[in-house]
PDB file of N, CA, C and O in Angstrom:
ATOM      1  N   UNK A   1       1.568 -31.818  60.079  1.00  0.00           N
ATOM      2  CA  UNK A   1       1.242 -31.618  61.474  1.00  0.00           C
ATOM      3  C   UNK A   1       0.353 -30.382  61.541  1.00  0.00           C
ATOM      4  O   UNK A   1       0.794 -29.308  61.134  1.00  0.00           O
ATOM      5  N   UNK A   2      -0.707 -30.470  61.967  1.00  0.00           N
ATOM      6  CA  UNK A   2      -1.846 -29.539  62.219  1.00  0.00           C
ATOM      7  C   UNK A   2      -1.544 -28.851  63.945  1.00  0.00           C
ATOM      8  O   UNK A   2      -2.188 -28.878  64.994  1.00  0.00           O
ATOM      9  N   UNK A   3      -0.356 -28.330  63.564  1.00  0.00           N
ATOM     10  CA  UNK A   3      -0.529 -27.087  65.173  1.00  0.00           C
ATOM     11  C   UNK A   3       0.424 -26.474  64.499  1.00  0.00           C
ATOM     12  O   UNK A   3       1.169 -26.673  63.539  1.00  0.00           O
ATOM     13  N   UNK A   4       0.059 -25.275  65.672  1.00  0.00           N
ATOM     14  CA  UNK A   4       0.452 -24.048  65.412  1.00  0.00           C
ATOM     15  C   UNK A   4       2.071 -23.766  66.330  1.00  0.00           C
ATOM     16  O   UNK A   4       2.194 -23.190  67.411  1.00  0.00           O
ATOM     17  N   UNK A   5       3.234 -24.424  65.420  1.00  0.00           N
ATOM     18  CA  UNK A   5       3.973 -24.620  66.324  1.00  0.00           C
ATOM     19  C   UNK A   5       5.057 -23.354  66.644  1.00  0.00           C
ATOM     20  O   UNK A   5       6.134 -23.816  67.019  1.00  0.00           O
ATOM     21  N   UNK A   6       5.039 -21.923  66.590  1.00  0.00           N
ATOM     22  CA  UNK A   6       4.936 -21.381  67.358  1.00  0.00           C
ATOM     23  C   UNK A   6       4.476 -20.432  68.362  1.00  0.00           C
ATOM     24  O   UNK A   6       4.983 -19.449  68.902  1.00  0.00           O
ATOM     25  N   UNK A   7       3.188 -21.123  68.456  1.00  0.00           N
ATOM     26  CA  UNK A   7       2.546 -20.684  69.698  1.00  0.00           C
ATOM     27  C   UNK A   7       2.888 -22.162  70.880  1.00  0.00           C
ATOM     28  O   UNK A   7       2.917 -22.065  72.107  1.00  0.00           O
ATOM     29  N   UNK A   8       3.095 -23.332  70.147  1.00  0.00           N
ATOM     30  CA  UNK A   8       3.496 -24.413  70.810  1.00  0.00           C
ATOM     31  C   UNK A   8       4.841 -24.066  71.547  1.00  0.00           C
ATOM     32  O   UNK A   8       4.947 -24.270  72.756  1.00  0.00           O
ATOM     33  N   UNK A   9       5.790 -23.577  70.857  1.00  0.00           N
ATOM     34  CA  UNK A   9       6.858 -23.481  71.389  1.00  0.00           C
ATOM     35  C   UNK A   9       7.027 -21.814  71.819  1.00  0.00           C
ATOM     36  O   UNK A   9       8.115 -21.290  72.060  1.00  0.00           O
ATOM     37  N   UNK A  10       5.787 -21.155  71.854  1.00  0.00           N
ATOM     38  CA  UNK A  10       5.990 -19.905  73.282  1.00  0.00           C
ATOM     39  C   UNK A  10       5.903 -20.246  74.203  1.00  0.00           C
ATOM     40  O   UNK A  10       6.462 -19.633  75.113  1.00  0.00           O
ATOM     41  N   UNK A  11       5.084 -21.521  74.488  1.00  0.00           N
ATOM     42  CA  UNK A  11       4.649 -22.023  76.023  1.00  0.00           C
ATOM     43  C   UNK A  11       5.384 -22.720  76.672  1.00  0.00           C
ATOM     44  O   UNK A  11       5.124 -23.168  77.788  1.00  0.00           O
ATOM     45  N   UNK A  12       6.449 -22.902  76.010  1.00  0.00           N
ATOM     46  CA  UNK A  12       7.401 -23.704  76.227  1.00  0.00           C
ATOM     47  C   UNK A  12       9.005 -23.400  76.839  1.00  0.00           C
ATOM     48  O   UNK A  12       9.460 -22.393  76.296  1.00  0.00           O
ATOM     49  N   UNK A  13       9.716 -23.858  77.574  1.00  0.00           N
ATOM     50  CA  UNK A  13      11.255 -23.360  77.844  1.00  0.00           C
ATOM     51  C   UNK A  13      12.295 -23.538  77.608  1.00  0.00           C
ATOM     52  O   UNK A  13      12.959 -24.236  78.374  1.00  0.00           O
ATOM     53  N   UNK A  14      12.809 -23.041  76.574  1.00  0.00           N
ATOM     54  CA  UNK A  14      14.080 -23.259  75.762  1.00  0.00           C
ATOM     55  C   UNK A  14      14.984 -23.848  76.861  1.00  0.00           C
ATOM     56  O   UNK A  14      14.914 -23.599  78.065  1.00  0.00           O
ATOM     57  N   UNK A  15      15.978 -24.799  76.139  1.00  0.00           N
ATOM     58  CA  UNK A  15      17.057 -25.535  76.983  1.00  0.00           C
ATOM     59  C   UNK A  15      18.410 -25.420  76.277  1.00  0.00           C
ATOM     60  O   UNK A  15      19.560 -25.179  76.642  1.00  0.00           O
ATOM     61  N   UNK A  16      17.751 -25.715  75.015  1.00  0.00           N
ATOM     62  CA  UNK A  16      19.606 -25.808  73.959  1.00  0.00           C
ATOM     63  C   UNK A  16      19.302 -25.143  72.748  1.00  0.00           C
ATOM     64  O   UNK A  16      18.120 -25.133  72.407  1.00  0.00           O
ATOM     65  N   UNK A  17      20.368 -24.439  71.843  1.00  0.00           N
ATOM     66  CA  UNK A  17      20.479 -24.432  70.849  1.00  0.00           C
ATOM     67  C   UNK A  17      21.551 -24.337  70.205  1.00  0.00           C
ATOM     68  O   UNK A  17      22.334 -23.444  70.529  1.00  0.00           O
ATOM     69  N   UNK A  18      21.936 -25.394  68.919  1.00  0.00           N
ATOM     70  CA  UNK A  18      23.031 -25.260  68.364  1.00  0.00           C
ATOM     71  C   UNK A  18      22.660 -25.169  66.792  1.00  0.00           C
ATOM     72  O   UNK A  18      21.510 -25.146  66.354  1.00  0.00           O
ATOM     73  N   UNK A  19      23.840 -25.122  66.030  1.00  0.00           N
ATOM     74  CA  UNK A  19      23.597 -25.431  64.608  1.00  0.00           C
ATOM     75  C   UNK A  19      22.554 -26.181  64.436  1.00  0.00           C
ATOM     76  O   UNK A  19      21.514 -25.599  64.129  1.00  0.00           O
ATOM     77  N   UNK A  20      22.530 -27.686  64.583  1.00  0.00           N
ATOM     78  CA  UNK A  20      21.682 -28.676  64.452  1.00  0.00           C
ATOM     79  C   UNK A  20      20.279 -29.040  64.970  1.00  0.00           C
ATOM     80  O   UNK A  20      19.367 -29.715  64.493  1.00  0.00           O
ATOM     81  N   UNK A  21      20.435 -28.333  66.153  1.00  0.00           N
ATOM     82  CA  UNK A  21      18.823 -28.732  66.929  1.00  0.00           C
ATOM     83  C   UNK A  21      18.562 -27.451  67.698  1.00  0.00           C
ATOM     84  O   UNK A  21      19.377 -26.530  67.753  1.00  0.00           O
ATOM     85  N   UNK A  22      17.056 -27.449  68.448  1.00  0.00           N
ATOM     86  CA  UNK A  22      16.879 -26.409  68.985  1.00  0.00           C
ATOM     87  C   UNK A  22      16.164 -27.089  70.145  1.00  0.00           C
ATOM     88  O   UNK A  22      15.573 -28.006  69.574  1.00  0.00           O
ATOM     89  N   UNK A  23      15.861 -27.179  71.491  1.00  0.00           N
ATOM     90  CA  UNK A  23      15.378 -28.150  72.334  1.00  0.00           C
ATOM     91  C   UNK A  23      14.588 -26.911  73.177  1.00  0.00           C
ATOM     92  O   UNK A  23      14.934 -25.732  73.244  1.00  0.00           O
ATOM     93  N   UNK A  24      13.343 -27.604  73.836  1.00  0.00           N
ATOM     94  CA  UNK A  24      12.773 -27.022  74.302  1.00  0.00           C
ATOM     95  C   UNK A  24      12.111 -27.598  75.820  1.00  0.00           C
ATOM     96  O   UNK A  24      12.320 -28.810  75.767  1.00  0.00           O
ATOM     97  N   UNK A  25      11.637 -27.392  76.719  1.00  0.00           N
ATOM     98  CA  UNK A  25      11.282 -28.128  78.466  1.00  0.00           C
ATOM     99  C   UNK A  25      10.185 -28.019  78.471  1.00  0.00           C
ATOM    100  O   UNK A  25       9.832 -26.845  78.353  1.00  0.00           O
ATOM    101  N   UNK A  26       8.905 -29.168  78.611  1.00  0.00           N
ATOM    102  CA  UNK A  26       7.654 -28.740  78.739  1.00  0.00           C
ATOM    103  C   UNK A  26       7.468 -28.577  80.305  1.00  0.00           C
ATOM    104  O   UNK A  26       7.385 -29.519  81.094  1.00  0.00           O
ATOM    105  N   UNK A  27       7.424 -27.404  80.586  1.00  0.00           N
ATOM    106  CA  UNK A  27       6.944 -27.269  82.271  1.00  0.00           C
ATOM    107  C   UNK A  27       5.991 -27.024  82.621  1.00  0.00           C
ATOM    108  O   UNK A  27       6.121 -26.620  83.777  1.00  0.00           O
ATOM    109  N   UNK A  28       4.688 -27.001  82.235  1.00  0.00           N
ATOM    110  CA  UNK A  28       3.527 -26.497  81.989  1.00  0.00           C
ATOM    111  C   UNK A  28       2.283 -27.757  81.466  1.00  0.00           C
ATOM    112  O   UNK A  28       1.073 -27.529  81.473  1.00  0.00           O
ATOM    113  N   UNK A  29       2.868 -28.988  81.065  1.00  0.00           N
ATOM    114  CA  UNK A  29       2.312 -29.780  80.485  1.00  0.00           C
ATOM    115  C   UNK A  29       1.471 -29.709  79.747  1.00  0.00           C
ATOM    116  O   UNK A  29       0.289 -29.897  80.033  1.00  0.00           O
ATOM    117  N   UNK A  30       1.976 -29.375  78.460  1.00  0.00           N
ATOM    118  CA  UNK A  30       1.457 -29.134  77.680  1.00  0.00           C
ATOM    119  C   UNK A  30       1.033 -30.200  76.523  1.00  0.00           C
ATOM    120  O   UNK A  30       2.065 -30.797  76.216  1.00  0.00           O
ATOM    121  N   UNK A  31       0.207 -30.563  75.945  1.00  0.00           N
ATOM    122  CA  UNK A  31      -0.386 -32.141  75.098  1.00  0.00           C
ATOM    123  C   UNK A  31       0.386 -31.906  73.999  1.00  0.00           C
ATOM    124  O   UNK A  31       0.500 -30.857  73.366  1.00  0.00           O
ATOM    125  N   UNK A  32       1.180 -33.514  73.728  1.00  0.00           N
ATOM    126  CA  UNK A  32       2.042 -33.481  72.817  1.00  0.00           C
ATOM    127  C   UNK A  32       0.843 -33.873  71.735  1.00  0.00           C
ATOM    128  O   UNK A  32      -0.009 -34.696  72.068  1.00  0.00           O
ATOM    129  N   UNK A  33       0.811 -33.161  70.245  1.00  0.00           N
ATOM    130  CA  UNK A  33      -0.294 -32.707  69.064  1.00  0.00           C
ATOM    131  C   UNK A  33      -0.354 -34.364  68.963  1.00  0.00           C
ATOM    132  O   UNK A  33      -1.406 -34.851  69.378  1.00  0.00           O
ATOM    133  N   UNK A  34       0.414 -35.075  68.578  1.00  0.00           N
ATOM    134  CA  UNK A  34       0.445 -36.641  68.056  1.00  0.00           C
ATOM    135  C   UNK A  34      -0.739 -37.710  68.681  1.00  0.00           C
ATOM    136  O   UNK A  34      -1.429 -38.432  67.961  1.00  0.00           O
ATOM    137  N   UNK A  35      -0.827 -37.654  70.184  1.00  0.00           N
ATOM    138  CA  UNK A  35      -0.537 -38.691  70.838  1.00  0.00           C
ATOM    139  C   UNK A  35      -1.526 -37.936  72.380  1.00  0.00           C
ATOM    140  O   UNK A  35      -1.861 -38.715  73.272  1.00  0.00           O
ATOM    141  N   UNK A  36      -1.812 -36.723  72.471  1.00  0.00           N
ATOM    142  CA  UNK A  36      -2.280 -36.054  73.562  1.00  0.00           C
ATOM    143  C   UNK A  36      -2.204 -36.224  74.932  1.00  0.00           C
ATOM    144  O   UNK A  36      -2.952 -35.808  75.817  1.00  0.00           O
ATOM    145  N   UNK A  37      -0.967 -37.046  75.000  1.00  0.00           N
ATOM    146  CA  UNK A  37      -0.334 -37.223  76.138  1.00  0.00           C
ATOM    147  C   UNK A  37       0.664 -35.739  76.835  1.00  0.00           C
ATOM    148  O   UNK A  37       1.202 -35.096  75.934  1.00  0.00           O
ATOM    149  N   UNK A  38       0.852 -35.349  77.869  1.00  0.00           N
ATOM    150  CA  UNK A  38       1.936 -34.142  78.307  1.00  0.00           C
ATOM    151  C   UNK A  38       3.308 -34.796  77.912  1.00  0.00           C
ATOM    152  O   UNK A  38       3.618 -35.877  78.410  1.00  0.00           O
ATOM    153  N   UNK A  39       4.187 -34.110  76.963  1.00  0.00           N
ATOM    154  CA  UNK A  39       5.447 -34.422  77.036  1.00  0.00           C
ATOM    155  C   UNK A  39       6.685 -33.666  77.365  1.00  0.00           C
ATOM    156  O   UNK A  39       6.793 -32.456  77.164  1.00  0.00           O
ATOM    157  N   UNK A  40       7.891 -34.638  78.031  1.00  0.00           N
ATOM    158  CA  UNK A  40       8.735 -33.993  78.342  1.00  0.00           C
ATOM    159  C   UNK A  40       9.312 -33.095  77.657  1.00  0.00           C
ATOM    160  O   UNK A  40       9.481 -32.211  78.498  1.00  0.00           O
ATOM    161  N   UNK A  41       9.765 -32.689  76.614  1.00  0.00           N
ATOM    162  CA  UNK A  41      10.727 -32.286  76.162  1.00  0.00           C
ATOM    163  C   UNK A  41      10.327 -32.316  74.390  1.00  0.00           C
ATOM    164  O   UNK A  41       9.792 -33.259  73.807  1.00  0.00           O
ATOM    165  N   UNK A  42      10.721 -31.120  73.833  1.00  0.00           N
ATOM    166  CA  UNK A  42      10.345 -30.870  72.134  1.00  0.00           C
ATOM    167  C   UNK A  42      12.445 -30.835  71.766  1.00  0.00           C
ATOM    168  O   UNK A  42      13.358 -30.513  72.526  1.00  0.00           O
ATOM    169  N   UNK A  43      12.479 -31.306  70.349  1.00  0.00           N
ATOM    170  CA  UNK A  43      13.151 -31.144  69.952  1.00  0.00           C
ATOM    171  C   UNK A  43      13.080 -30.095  68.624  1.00  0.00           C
ATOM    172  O   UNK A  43      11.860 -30.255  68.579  1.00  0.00           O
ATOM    173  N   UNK A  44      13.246 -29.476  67.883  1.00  0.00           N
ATOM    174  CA  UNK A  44      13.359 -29.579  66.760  1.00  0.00           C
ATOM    175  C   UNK A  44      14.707 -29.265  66.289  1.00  0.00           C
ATOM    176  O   UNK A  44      15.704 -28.681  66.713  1.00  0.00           O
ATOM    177  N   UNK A  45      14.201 -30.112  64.866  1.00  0.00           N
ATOM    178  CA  UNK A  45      15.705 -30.371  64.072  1.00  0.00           C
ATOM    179  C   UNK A  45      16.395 -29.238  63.110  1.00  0.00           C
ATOM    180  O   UNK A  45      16.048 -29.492  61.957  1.00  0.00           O
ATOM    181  N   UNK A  46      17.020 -28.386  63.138  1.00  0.00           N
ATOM    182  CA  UNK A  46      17.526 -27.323  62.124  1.00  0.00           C
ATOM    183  C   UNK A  46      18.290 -27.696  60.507  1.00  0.00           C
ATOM    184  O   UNK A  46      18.389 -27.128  59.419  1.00  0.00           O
ATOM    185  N   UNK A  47      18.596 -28.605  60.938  1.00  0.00           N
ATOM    186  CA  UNK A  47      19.885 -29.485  59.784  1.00  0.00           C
ATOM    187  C   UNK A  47      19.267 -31.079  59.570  1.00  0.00           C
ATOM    188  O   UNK A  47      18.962 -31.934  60.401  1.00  0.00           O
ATOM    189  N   UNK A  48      19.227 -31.077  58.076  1.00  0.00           N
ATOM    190  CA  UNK A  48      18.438 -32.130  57.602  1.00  0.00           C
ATOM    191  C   UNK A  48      20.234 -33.070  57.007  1.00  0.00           C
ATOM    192  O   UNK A  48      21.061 -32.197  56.744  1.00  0.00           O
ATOM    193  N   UNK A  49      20.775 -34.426  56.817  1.00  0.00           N
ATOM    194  CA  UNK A  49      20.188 -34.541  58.484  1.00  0.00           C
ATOM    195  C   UNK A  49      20.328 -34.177  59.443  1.00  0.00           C
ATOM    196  O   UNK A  49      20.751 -33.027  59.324  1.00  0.00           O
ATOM    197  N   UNK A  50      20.183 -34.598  61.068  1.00  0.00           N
ATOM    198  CA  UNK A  50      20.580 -34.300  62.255  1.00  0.00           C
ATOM    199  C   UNK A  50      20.328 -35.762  62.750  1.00  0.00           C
ATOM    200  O   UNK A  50      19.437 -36.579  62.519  1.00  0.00           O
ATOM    201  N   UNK A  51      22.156 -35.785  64.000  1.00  0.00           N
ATOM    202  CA  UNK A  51      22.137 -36.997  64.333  1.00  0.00           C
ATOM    203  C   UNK A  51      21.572 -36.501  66.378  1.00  0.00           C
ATOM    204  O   UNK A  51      22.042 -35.486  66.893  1.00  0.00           O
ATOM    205  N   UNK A  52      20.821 -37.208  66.975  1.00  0.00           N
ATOM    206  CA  UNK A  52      20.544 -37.217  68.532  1.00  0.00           C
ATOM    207  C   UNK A  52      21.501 -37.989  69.307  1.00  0.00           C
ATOM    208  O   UNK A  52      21.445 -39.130  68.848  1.00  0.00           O
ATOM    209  N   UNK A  53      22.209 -37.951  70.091  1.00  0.00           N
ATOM    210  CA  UNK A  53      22.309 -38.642  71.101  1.00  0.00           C
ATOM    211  C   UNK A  53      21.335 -38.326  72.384  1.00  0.00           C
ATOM    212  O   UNK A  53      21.088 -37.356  73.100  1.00  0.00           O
ATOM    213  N   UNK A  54      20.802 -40.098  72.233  1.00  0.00           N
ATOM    214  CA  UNK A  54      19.665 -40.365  73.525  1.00  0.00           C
ATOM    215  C   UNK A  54      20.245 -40.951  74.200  1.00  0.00           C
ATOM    216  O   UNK A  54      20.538 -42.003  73.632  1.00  0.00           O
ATOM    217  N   UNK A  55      20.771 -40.896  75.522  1.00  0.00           N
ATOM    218  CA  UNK A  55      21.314 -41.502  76.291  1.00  0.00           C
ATOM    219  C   UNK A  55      20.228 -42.311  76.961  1.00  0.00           C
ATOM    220  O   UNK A  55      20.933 -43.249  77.334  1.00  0.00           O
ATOM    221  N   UNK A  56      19.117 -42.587  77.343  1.00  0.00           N
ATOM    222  CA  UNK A  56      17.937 -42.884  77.894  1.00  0.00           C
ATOM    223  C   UNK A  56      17.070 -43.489  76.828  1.00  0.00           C
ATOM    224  O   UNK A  56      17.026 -43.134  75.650  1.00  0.00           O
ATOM    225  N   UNK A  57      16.165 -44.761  77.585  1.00  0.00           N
ATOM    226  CA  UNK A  57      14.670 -44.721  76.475  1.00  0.00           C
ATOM    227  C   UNK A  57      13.902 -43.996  76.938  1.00  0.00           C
ATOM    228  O   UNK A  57      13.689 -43.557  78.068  1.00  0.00           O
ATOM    229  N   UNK A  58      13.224 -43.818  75.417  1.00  0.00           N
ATOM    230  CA  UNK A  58      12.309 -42.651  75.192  1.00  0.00           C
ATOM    231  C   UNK A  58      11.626 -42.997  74.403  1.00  0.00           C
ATOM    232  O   UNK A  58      12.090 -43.340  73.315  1.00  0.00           O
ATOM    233  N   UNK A  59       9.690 -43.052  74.764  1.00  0.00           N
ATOM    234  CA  UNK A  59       8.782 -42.855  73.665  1.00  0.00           C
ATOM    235  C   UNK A  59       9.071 -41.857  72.983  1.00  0.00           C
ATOM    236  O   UNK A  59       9.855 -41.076  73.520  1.00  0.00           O
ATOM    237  N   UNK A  60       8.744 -41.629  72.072  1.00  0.00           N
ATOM    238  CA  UNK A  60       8.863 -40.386  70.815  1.00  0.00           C
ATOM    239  C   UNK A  60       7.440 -40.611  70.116  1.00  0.00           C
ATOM    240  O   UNK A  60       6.780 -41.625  69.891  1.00  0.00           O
ATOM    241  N   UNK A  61       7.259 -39.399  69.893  1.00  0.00           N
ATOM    242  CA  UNK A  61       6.113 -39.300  68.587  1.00  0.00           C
ATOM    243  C   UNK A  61       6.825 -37.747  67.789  1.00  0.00           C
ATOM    244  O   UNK A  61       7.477 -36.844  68.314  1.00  0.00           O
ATOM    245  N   UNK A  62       6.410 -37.912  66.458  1.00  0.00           N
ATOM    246  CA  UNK A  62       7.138 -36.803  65.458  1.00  0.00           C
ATOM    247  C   UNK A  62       6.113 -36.552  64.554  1.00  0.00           C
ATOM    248  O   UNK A  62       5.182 -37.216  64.098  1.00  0.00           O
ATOM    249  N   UNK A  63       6.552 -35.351  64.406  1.00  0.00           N
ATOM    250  CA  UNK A  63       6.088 -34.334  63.239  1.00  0.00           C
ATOM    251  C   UNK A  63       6.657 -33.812  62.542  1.00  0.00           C
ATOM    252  O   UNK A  63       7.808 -33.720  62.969  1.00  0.00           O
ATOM    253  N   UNK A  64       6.469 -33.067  61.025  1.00  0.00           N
ATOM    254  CA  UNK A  64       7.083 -31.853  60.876  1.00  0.00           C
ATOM    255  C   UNK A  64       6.053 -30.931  60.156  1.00  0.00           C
ATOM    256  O   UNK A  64       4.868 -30.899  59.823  1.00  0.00           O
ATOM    257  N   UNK A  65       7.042 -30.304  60.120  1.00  0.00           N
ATOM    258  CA  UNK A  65       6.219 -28.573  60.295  1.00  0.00           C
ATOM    259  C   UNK A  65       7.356 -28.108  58.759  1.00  0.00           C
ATOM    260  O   UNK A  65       8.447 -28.674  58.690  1.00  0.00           O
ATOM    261  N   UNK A  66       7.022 -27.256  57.841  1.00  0.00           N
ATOM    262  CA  UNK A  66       7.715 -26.506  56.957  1.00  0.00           C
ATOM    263  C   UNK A  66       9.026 -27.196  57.021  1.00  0.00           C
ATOM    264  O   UNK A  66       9.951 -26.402  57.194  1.00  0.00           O
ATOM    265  N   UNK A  67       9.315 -28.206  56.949  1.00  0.00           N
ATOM    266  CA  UNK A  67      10.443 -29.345  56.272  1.00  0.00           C
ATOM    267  C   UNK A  67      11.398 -29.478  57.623  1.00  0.00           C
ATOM    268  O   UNK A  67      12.583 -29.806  57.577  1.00  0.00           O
ATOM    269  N   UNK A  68      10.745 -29.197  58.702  1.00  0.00           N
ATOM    270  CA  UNK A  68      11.275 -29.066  60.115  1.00  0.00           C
ATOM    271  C   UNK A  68      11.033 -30.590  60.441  1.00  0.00           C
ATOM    272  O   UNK A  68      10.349 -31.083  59.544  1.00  0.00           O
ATOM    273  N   UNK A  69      11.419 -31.660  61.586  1.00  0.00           N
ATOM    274  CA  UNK A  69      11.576 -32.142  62.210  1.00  0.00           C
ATOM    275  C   UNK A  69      10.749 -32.044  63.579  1.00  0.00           C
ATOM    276  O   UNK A  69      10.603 -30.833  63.407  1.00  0.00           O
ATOM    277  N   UNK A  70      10.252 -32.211  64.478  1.00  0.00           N
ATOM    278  CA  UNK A  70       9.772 -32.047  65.395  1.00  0.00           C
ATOM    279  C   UNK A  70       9.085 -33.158  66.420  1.00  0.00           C
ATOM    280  O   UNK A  70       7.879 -33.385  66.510  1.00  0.00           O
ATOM    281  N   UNK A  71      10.550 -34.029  67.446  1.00  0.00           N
ATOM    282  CA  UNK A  71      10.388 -34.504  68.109  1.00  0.00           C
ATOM    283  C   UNK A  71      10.036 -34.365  69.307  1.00  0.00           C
ATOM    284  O   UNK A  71      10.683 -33.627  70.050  1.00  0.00           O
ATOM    285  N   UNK A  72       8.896 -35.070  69.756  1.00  0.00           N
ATOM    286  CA  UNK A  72       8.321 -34.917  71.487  1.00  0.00           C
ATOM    287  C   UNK A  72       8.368 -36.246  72.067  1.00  0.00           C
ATOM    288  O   UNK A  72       7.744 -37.289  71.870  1.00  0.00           O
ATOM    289  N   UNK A  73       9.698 -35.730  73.173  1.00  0.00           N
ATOM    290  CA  UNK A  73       9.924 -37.362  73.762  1.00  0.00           C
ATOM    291  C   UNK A  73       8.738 -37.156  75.150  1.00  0.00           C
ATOM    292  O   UNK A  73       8.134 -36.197  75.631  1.00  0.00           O
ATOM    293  N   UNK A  74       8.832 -38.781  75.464  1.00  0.00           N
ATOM    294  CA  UNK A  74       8.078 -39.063  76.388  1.00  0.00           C
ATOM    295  C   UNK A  74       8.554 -39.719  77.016  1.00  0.00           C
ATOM    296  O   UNK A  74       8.966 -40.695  76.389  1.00  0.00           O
ATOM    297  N   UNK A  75       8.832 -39.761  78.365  1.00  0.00           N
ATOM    298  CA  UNK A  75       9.607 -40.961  79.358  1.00  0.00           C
ATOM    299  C   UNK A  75       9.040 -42.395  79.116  1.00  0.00           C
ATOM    300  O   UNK A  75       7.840 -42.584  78.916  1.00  0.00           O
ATOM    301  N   UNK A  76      10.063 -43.501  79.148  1.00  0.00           N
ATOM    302  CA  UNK A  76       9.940 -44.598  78.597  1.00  0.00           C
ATOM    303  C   UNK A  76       9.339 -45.597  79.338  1.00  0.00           C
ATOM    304  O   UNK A  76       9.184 -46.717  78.852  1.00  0.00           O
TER     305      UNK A  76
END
């Protein structure tokens, strides 16, 4: 993945973090790197694996970054 992901995720508004994931709020609409669409919401993954519960559909497009994970959902 060719961005600079944290300057991606300064612009961005933290929501969760646990052991496993770290979640982030795009409020600013910011172009998801994949797909250059604005997306809702960044995940990234801390713990290889890591399981999600999605309660909702969701486009997704992914990356990773330094053996990171890095999901950007998109409303379905």
């Amino acid at each position: 993945m060719d961005v600079d992901t944290d300057e991606l995720t300064s612009s961005l508004t933290p929501r969760e973090e646990n052991a496993a994931i770290k979640s982030y709020q795009n409020t600013v609409s910011v172009a998801c790197p994949a797909c250059g669409e604005p997306f809702e919401d960044l995940v990234v993954c801390k713990q290889n694996p890591t399981s999600l519960d999605i309660s909702k559909l969701l486009d997704l497009c992914v990356g990773v970054d330094d053996g990171q994970a890095f999901i950007f959902t998109h409303d379905g």
